[in-house]
C-alpha positions in Angstrom: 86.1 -47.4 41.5 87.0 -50.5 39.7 90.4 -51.8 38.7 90.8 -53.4 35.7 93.9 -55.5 35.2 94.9 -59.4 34.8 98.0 -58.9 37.0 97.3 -59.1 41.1 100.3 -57.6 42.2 99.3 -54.8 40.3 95.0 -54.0 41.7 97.0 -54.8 45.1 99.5 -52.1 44.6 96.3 -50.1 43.4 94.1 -50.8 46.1 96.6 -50.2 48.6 97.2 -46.7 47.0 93.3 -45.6 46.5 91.8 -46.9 50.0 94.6 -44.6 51.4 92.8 -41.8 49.9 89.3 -42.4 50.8 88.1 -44.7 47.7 86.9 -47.7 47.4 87.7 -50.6 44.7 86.5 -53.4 43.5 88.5 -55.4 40.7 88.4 -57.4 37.4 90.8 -59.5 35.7 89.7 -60.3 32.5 87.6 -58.6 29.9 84.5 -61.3 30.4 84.7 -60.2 34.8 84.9 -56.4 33.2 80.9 -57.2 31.6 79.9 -59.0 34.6 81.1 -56.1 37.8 79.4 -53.7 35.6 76.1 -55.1 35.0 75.8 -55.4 39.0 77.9 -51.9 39.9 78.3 -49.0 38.7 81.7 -47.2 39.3 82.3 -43.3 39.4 85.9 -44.1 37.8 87.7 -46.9 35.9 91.1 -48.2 35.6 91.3 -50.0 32.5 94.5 -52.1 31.6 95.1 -52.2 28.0 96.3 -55.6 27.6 95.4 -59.1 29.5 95.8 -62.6 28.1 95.9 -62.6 24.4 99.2 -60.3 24.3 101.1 -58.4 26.0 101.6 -55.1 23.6 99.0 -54.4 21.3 96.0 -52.7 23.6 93.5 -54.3 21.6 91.6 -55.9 24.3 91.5 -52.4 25.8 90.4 -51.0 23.1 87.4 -53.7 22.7 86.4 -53.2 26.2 86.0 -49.0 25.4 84.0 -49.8 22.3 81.5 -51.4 24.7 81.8 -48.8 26.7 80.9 -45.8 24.6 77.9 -44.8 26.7 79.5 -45.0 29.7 78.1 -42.9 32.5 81.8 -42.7 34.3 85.6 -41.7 33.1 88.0 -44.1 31.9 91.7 -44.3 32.7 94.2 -46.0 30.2 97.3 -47.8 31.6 99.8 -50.3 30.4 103.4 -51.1 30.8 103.9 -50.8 26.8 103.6 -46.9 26.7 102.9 -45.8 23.1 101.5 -42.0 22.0 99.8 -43.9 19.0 97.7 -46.3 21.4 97.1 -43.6 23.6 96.0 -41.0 21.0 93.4 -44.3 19.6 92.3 -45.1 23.3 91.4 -41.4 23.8 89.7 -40.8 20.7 87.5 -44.3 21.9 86.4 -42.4 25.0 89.1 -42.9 27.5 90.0 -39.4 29.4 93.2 -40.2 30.4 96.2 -42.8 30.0 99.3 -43.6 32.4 102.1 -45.9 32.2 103.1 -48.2 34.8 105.1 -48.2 36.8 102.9 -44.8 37.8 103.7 -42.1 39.8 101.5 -42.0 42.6 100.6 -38.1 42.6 100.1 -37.8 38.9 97.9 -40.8 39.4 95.6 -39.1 42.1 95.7 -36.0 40.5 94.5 -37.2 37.5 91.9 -39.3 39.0 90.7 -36.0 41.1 90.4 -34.5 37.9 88.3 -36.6 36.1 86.2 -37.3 39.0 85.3 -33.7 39.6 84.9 -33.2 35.9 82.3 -36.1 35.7 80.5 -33.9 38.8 80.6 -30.9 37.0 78.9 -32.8 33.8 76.7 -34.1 36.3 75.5 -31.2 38.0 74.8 -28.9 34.4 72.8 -32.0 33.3 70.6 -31.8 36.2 70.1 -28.3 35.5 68.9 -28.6 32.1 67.2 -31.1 33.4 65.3 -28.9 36.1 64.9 -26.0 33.6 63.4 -28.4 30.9 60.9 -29.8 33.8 59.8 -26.3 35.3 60.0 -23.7 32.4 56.7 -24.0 31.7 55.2 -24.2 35.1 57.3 -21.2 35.6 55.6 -19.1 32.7 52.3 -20.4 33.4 52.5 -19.6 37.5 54.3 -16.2 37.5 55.9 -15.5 41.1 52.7 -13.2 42.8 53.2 -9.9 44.4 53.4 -10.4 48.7 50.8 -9.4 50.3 50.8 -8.4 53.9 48.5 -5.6 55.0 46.7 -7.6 57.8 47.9 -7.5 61.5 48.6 -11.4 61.2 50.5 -11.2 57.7 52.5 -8.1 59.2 53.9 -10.5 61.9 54.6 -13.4 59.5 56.6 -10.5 58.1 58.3 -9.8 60.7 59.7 -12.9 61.5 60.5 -13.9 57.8 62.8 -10.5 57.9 64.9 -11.6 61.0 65.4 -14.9 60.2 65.7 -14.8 56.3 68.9 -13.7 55.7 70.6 -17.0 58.5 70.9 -20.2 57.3 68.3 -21.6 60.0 66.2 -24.1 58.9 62.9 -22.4 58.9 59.5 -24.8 59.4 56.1 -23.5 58.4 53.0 -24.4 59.6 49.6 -23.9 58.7 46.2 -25.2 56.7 46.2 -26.4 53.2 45.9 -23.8 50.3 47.3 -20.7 52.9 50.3 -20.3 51.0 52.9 -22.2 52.2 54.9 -22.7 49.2 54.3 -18.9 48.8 56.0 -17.9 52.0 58.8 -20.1 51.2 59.7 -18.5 47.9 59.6 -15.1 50.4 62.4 -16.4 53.0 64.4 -17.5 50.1 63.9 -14.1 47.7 65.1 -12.6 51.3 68.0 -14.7 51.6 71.8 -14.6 50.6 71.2 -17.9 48.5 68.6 -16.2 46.6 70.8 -16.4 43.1 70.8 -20.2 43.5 68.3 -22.4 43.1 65.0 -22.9 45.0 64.2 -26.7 44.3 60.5 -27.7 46.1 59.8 -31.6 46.6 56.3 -32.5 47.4 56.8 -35.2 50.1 53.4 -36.7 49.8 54.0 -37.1 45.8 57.2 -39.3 46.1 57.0 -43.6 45.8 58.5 -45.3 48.9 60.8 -47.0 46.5 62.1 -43.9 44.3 62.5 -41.8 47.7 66.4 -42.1 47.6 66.6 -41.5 44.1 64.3 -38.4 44.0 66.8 -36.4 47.1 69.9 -37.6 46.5 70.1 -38.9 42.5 71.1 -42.1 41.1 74.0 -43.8 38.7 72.9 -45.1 35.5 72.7 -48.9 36.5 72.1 -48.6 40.2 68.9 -50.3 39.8 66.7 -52.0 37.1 64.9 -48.8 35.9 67.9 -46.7 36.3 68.2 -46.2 32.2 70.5 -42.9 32.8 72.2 -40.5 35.7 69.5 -38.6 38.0 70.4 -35.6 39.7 68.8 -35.6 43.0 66.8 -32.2 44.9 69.9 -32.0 47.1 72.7 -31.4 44.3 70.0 -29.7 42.1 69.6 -27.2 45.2 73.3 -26.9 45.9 74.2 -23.7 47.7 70.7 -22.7 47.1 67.6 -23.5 49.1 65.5 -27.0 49.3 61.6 -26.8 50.2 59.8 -30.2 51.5 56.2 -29.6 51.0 54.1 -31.9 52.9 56.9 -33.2 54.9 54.4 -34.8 57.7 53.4 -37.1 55.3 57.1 -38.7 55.0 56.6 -42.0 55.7 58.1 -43.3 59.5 61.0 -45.8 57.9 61.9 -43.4 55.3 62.7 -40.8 57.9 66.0 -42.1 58.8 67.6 -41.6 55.6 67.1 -37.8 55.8 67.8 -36.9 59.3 71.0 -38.5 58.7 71.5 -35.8 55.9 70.7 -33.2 58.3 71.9 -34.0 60.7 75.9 -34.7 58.8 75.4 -32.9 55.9 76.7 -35.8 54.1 74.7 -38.1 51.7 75.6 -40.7 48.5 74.2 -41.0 45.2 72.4 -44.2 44.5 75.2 -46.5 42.7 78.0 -44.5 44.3 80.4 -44.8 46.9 81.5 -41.7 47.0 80.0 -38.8 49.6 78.5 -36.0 48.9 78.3 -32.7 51.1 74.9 -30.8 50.9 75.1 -27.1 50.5 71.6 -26.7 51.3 69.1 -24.1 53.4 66.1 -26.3 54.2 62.3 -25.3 54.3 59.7 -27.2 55.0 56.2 -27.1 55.7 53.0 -29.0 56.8 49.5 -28.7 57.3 49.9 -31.6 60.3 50.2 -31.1 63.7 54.4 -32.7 63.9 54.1 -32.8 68.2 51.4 -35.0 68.1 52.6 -37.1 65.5 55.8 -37.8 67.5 53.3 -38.4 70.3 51.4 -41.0 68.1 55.1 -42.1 66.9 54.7 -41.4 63.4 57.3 -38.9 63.2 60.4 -38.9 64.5 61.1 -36.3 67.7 64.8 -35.7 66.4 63.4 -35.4 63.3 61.3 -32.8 64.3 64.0 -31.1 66.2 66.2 -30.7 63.1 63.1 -29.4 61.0 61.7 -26.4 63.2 64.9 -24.4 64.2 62.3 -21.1 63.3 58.7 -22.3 63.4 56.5 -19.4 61.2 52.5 -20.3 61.5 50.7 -18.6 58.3 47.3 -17.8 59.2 44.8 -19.2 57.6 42.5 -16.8 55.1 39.5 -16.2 57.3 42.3 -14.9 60.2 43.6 -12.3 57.3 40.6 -10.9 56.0 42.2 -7.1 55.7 44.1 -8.9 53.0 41.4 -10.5 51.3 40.5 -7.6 48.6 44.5 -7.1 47.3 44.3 -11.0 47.3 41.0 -10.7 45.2 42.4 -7.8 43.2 45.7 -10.1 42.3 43.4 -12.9 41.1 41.2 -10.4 38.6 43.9 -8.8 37.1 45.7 -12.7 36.7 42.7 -14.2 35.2 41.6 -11.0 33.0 45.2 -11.1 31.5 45.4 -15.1 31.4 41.6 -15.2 29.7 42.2 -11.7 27.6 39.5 -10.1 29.4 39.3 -6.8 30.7 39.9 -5.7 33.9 36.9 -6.5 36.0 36.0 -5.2 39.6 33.9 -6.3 42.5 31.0 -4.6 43.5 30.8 -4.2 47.1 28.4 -6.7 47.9 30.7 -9.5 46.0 33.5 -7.8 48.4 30.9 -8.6 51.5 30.3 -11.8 50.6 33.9 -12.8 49.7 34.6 -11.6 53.6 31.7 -13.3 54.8 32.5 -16.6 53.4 34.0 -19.4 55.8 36.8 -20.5 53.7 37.8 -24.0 54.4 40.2 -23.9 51.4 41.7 -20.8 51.9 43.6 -18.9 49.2 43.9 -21.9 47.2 39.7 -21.4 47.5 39.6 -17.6 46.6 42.0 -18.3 43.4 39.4 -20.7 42.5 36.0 -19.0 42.9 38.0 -15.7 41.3 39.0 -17.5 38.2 35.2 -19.1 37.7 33.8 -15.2 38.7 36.1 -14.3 35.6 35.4 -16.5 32.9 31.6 -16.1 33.7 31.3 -12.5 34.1 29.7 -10.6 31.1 30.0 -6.7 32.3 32.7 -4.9 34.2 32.0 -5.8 37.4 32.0 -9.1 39.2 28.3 -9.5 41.0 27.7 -11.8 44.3 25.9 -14.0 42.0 28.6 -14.8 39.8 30.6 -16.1 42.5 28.8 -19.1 43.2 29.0 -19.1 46.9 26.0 -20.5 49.0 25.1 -18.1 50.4 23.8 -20.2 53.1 26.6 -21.9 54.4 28.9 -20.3 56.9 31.2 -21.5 59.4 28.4 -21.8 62.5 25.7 -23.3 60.6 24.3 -26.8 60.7 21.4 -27.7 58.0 19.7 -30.9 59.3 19.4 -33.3 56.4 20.6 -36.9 55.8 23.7 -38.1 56.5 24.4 -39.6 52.9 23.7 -36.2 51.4 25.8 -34.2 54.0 28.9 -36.7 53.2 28.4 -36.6 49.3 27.9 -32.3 49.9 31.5 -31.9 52.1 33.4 -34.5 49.5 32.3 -31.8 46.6 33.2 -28.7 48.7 36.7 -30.3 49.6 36.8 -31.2 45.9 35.7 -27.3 44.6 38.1 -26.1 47.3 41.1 -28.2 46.4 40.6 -28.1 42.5 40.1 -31.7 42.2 43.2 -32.8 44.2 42.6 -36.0 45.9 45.3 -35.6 48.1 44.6 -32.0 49.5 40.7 -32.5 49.9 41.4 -35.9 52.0 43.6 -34.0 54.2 40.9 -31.7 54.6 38.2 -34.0 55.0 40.8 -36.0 57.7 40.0 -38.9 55.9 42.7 -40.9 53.9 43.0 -41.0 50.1 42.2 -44.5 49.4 38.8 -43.6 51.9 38.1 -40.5 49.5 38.3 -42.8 46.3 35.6 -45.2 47.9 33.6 -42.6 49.1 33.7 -40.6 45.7 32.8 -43.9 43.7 29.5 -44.6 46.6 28.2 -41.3 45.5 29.4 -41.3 41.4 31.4 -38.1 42.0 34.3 -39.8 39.9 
């Protein structure tokens, strides 16, 4: 919070009073020291004097410093010892939200000061949401949530488990290959939960800059660094009293790791630029295709860590370990793709069924969505024929075709990249080779 007054008895009287209460203050005593604490903080609250050197009564420095601060991303308090409803009425129309005359008294003063902070939250908080609906309304209308399908022995266990533990607030870790339907299951625990009419906010671990980590979970202060051009909510407020989904959390980066398990472990965090905490309201999910045990073994991950991730650990099977679920699966895909390509329903014959079954599936669902949608938009008749799948129907998981090792290397990067859809990130980790390796490897053999 900074105070803003020429008079030192009075930010010590001030001071005293706020650091009581659990805030802290920094101070300026002239308009020019007002510029310069702002351009290197950036306050939740101010306590603006209305008068410093020039006079003593008029409130026209005041009233200069809140035409410079229009924009400001925080509430302004009026004070003076020259109470007047006319320079009170002017301040408030410049911006201010409140005004007090000192000598103050001390419970008006925190109350109003409660207020505003709480207000500025609330502002805070719908702007995020906008902000989150802007972001995801299309990605919503484009990916509508999927029927759940579990008519296999494995999915019925998955099942099982998700119904015990959905409706606690445990924090639930998932495990399990890429393109299995992680994400999937977490949408499940949390349409199973008591938080399910808040918000499920997912955070793809892999996807977020070292740098912009703190930022992206727990939001920022316009200011708080160079790029900050305006307030950020962060995943944690965004997913307040709701549910927050790390996807890809083995990937989170050794020093980063820290600065979450702190939030876990408290429930306490700050904005960027703020000195005030924050309590998260949040049920966490998360979910990896990495083995976490032996990344704490190779200490890459952090064993406390761990420990606070995988209260309920749910393994979801991989596609070729579900294959009594694979014809609803491909049935889901038809009628998606039909409607999303306005083509009529089509169906599989029951050799394209075999050979769907048959197939090794390294990608998994991810892998069937893609073959599916390609069956679809190539298909002239009513039914979808083993041919139009475009499987070799060579290949399965047991055999080995001798062959040079150049061509075998440039034949797995295309599979990884069919199975993935193109996404470097997913076909490295399926390759077990890192992202920067796939690059070279895609230039060598001009699969860019």
């Amino acid at each position: 919070m900074l105070v803003a007054d020429d008079d030192d008895d009075i930010r010590l009287a001030l001071e005293l009073l706020l650091v009581s209460n659990g805030y802290r203050i920094i101070h300026a005593q002239s308009p020019e020291e007002v510029s310069a604490k702002l351009r290197s903080e950036c306050p939740q609250l101010m306590l603006l004097d209305m008068n410093f050197s020039r006079d003593t009564t008029s409130g026209a420095e005041g009233l200069s410093i809140l035409d410079e601060l229009s924009d400001a991303p925080f509430p302004i308090i009026l004070m003076t010892a020259w109470g007047s409803i006319d320079l009170a009425v002017e301040g408030l129309k410049k911006g201010a939200c409140d005004f007090f005359e000192k000598p103050w008294n001390k419970d008006k003063l925190l109350n109003s000061i409660a207020q505003q902070l709480e207000l500025a939250k609330i502002k805070q908080e719908h702007a995020g949401y906008r902000e989150l609906l802007s972001t995801n309304r299309k990605s919503t209308n484009a990916n509508p949530t999927t029927e759940w399908i579990s008519q296999s022995a494995a999915m019925n266990a998955v099942e099982q488990l998700v119904e015990q533990v959905a409706q606690t607030d445990a924090n639930v870790l998932i495990l399990g290959e890429n393109g299995t339907g992680k994400s999937l299951l977490a949408e499940r625990i949390h349409q199973l939960s008591a938080r399910q009419s808040f918000p499920l906010i997912s955070v793809n671990m892999a996807a977020i800059p070292d740098n912009l980590f703190e930022s992206e979970l727990f939001g920022h202060q316009k200011g708080a660094f160079t790029d900050a051009k305006q307030n950020r909510v962060g995943r944690f407020q965004l997913a307040n009293k709701g549910t927050l989904f790390f996807d890809e959390i083995g990937s989170l980066p050794l020093h980063l790791q820290p600065k979450l398990l702190r939030v876990l472990e408290t429930g306490q965090y700050e904005v960027l630029g703020s000195s005030q905490t924050q309590q998260a309201d949040v049920r966490l999910i998360s979910a990896t295709n990495a083995d976490l045990n032996q990344l704490v073994t190779e200490q890459a991950f952090r064993q406390d860590l761990l420990y606070r991730l995988n209260t309920i650990v749910v393994n979801m099977p991989a596609l070729r370990e579900r294959l009594d679920d694979l014809d609803a699966l491909a049935q889901r895909f038809i009628a998606q793709f039909c409607e999303k390509y306005k083509k009529p329903i089509r169906e599989l014959t029951s050799n394209a069924l075999n050979k769907l079954k048959s197939h090794s599936w390294p990608g998994n669902i991810r892998e069937l969505s893609h073959v599916i949608e390609r069956a679809v938009l190539i298909s002239r008749e009513q039914q979808i024929t083993v041919q139009e799948l475009l499987l070799d129907s060579t290949t399965n998981e047991h055999s080995v075709v001798l062959q040079p090792l150049e061509q075998a290397e440039k034949q797995l990067i295309e599979k990884a990249m069919q199975a993935t859809g193109g996404n470097i990130i997913e076909a490295a980790q399926i390759l077990d080779i890192s992202r920067n390796a796939l690059y070279r490897r895609l230039e060598k053999h001009k699969l860019a």
